[in-house]
Structures are given as C-alpha cells and as structure tokens.
Backbone and ligand atoms as CSV (ligand in chain L), in Angstrom:
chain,resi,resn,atom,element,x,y,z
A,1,UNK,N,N,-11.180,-10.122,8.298
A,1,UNK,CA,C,-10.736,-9.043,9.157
A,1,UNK,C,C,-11.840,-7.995,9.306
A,2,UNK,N,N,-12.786,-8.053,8.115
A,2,UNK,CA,C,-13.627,-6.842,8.291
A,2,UNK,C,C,-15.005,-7.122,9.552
A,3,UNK,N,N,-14.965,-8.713,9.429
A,3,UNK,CA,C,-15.996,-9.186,10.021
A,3,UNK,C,C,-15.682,-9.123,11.544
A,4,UNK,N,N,-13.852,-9.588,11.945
A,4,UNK,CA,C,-13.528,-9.237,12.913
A,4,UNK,C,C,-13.924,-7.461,13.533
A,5,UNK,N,N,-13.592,-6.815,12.747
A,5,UNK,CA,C,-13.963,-5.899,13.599
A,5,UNK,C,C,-15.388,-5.009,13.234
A,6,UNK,N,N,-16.281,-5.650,12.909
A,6,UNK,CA,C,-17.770,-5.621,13.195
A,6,UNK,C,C,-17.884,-6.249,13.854
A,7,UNK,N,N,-17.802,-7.570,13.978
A,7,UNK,CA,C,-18.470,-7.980,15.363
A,7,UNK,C,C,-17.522,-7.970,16.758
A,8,UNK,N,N,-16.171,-8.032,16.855
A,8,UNK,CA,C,-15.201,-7.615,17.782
A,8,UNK,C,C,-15.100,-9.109,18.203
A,9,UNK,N,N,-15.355,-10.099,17.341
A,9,UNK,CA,C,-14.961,-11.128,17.690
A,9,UNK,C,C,-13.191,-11.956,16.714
A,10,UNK,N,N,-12.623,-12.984,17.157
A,10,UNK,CA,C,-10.860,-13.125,16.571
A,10,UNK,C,C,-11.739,-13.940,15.835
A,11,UNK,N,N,-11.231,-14.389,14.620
A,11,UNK,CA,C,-11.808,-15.549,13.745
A,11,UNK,C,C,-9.851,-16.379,13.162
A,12,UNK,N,N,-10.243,-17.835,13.413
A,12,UNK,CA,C,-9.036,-17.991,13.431
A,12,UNK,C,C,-8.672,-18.746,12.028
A,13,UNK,N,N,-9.754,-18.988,10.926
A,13,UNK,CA,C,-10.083,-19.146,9.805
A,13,UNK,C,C,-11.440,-18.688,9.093
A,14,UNK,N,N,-11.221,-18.658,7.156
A,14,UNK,CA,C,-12.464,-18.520,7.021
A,14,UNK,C,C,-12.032,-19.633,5.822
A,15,UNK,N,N,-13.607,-19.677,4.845
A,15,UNK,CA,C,-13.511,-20.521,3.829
A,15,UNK,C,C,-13.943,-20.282,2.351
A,16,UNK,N,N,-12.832,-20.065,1.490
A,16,UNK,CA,C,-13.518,-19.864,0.228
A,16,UNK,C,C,-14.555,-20.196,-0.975
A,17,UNK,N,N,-15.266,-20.696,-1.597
A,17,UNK,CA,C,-16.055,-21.530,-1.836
A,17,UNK,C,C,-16.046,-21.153,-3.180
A,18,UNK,N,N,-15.289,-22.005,-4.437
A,18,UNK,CA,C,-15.574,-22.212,-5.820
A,18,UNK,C,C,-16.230,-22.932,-6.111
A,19,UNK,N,N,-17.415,-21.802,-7.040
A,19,UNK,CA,C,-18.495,-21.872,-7.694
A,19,UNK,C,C,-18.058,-22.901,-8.433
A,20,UNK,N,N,-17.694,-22.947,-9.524
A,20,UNK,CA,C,-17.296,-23.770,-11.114
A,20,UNK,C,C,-16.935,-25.022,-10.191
A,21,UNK,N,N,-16.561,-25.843,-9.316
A,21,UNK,CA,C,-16.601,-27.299,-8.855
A,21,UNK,C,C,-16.830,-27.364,-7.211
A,22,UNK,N,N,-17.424,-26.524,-7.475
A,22,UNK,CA,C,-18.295,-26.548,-5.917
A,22,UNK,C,C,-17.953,-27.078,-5.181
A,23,UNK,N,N,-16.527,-26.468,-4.537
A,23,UNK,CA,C,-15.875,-27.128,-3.441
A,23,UNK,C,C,-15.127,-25.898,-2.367
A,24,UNK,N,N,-14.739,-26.234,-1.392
A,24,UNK,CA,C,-14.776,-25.174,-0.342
A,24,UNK,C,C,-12.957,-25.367,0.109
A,25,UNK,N,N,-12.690,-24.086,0.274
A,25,UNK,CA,C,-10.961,-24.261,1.031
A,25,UNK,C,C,-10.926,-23.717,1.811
A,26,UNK,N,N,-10.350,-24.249,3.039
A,26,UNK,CA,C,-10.210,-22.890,4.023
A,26,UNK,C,C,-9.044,-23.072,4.019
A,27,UNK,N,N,-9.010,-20.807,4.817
A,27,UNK,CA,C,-7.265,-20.232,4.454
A,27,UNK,C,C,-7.994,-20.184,6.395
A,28,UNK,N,N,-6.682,-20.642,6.466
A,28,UNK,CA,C,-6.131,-20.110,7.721
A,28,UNK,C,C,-5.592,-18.526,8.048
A,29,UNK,N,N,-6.180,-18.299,9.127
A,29,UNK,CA,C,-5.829,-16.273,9.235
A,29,UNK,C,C,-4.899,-16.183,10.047
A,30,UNK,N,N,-3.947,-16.617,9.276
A,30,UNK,CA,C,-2.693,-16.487,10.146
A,30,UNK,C,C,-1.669,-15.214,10.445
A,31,UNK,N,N,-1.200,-15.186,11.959
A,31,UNK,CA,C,-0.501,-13.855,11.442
A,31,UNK,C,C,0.957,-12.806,10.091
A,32,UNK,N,N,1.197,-13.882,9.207
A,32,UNK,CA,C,1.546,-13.712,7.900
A,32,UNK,C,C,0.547,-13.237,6.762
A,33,UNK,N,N,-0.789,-14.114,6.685
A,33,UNK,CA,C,-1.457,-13.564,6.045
A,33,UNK,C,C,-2.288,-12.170,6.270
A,34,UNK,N,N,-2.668,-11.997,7.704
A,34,UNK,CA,C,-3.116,-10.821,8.014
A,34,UNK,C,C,-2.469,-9.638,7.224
A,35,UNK,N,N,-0.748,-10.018,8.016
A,35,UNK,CA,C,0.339,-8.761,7.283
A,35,UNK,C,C,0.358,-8.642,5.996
A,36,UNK,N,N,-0.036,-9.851,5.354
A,36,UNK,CA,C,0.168,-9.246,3.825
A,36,UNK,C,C,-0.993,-8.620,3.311
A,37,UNK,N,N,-2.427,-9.515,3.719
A,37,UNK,CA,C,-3.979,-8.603,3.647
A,37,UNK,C,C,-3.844,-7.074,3.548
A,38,UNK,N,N,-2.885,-6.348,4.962
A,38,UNK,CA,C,-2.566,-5.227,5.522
A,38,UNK,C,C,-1.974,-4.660,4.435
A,39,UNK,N,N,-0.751,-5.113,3.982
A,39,UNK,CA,C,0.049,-4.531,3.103
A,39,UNK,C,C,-0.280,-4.410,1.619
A,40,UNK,N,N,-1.413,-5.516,1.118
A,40,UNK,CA,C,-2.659,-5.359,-0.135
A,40,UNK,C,C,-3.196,-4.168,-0.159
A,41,UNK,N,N,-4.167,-3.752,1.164
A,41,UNK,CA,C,-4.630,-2.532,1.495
A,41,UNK,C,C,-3.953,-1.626,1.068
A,42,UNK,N,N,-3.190,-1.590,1.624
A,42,UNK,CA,C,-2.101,-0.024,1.494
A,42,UNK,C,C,-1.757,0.007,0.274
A,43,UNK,N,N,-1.585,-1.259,-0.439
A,43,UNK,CA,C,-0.918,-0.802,-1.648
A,43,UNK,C,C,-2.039,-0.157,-2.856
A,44,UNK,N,N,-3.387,-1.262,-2.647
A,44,UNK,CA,C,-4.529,-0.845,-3.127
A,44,UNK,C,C,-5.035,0.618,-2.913
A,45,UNK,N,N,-4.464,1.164,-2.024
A,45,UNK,CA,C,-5.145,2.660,-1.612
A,45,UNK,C,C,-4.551,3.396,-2.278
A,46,UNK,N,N,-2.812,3.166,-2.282
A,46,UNK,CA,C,-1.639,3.968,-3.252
A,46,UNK,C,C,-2.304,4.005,-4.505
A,47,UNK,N,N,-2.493,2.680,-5.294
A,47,UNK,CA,C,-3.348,2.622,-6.154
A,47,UNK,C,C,-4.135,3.279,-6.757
A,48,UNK,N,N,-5.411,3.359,-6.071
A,48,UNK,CA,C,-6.484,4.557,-6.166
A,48,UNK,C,C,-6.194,5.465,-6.574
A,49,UNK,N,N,-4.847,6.120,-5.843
A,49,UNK,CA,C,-5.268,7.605,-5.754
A,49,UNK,C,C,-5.109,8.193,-7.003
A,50,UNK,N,N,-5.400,9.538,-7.529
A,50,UNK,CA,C,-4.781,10.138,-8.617
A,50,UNK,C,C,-3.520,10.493,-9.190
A,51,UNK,N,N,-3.321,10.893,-7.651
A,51,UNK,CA,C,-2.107,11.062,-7.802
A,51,UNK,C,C,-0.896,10.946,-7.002
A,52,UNK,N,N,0.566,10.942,-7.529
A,52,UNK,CA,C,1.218,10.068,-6.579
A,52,UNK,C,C,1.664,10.808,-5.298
A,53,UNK,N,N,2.158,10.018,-4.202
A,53,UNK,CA,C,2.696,10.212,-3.417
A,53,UNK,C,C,3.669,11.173,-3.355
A,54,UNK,N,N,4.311,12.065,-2.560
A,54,UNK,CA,C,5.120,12.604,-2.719
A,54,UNK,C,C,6.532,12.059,-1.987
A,55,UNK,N,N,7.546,11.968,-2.879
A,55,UNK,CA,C,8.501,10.963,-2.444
A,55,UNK,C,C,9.132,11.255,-1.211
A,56,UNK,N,N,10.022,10.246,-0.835
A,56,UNK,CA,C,10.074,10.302,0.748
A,56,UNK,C,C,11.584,11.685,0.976
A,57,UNK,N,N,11.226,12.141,2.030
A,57,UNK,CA,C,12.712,12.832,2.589
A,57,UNK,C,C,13.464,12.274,2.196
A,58,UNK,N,N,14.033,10.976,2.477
A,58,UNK,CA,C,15.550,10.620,3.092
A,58,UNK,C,C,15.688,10.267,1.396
A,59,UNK,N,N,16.403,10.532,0.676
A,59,UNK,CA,C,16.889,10.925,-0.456
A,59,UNK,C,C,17.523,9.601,-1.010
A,60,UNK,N,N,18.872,9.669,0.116
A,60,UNK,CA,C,19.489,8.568,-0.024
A,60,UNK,C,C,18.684,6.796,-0.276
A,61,UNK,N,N,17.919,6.616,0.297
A,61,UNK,CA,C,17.320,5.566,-0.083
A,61,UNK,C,C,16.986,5.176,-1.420
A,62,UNK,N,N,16.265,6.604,-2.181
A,62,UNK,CA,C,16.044,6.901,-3.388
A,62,UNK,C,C,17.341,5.985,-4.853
A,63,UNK,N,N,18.179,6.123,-3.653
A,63,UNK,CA,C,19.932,6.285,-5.113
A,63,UNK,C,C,19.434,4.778,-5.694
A,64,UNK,N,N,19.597,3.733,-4.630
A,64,UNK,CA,C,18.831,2.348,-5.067
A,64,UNK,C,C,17.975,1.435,-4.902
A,65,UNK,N,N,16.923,3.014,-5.395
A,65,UNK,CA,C,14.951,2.300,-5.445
A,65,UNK,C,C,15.337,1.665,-7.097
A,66,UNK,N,N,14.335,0.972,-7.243
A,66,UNK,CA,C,14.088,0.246,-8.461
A,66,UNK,C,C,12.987,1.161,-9.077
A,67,UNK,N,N,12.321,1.833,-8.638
A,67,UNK,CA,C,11.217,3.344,-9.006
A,67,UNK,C,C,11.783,4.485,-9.414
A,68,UNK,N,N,13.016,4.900,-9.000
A,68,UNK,CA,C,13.542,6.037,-9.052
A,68,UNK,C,C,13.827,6.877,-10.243
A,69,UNK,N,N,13.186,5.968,-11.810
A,69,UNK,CA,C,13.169,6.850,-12.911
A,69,UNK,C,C,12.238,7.067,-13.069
A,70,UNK,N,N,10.997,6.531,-12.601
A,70,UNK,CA,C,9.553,6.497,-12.314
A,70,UNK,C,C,9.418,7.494,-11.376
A,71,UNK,N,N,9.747,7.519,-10.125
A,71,UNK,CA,C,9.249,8.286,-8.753
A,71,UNK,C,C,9.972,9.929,-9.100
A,72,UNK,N,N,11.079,9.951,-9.671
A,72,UNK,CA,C,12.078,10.911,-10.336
A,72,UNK,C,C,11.904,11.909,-8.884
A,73,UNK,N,N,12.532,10.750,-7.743
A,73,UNK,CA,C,12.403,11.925,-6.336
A,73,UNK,C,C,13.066,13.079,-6.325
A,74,UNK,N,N,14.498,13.040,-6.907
A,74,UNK,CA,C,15.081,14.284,-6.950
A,74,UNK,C,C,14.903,15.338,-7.665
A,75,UNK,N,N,14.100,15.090,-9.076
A,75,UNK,CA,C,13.588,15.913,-9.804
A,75,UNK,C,C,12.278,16.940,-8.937
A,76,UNK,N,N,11.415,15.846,-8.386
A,76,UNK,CA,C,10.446,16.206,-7.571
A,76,UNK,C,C,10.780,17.423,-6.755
A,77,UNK,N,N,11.742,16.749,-5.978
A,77,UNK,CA,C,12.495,17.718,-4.621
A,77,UNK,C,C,12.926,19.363,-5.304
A,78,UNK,N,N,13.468,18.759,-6.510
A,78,UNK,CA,C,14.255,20.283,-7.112
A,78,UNK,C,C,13.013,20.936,-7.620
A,79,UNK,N,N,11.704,20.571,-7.738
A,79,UNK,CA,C,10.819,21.439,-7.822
A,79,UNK,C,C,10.270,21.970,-7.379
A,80,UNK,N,N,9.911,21.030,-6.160
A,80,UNK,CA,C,9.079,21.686,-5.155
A,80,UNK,C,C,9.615,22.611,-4.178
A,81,UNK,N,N,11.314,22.695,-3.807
A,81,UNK,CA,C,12.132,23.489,-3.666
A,81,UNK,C,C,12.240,25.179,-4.511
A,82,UNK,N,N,11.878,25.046,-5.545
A,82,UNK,CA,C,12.215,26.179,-6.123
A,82,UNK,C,C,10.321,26.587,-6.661
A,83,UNK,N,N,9.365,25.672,-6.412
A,83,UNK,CA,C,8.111,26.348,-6.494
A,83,UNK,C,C,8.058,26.930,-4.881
A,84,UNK,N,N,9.003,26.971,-3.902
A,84,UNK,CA,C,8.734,27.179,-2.364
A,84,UNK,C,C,9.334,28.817,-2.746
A,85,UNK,N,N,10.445,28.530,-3.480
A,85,UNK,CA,C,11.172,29.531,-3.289
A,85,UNK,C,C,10.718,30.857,-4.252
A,86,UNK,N,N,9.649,30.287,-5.192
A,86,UNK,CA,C,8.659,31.426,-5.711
A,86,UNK,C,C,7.695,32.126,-5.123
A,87,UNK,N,N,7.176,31.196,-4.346
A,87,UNK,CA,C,5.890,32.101,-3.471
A,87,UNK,C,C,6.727,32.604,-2.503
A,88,UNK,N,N,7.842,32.260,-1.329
A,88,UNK,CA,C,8.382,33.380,-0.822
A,88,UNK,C,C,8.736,34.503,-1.608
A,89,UNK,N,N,8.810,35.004,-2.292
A,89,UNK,CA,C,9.034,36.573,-3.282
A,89,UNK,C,C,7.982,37.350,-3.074
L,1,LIG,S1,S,12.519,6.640,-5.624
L,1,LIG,FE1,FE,11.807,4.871,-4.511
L,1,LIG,S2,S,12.455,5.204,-2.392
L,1,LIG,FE2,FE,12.564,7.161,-3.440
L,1,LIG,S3,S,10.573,8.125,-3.030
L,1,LIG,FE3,FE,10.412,7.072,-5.007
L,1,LIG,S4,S,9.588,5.075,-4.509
L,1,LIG,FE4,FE,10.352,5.960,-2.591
C-alpha cells in the first residue's frame, strides 16, 4: 500500500520471501486484507501513543465494552466534568 501510493500505481499482489528456506509466497491484496492492514494501522498508532484516548461520548456503548474497567469511561467523564467545573470559578 505504501508503494501504491508512491508510485500512484494499484498493485494487485505482492510476495513475501523466507529467508530460513528460501522460498517465496504471495498474499494477494485483496480488498479484506487492505481493511485489516488499515485497521493494524490504527490500532498500531493507538498503541504508540502515551497516552490514552479519551473515551467516547455515547456512554451507553461503554455499559457492554469488554474495556470498561480498563477505559473506566465514566470515571473519566466524572472527572473531566468536575475538572471543567473548577476552572469555570
Ligand atoms: S469503555 Fe469501551 S466503548 Fe467505552 S470508551 Fe472505553 S473502550 Fe470505548
């Protein structure tokens, strides 16, 4: 994909090549794998960062995340709510 868009040409496979029995596979660049490539990215970037995301608005979604003692959105919310409500003073 990166090569696609350096050169602005579609590539409709590429080929991997293991060293240790020196033999070659090609993956097909299909549009499934692209989306998941895409969705590697993003997750790899979440990754990176230092620090986390700030959890989403819609709350309700939150009730049954599998993260939600981890992400602790509502805890979040009740803070950042009442650190808002300090600097207005
Ligand atoms: S608890 Fe889950 S759905 Fe809610 S903000 Fe965190 S990760 Fe997102």
């Amino acid at each position: 994909m990166c090569i696609e868009e350096r050169t602005g040409r579609s590539l409709a496979y590429g080929e991997i090549f293991y060293h240790a029995n020196r033999r070659r596979q090609t993956v097909a660049f299909t549009p499934q794998l692209r989306q998941m490539t895409e969705q590697a990215i993003v997750l790899a970037q979440l990754a990176s960062q230092t620090t986390m995301p700030a959890p989403i608005d819609n709350t309700k979604k939150c009730l049954s995340c599998s993260l939600k003692e981890i992400c602790l959105p509502f805890e979040v919310k009740q803070l950042r709510s009442s650190m808002t409500l300090e600097t207005e003073d």
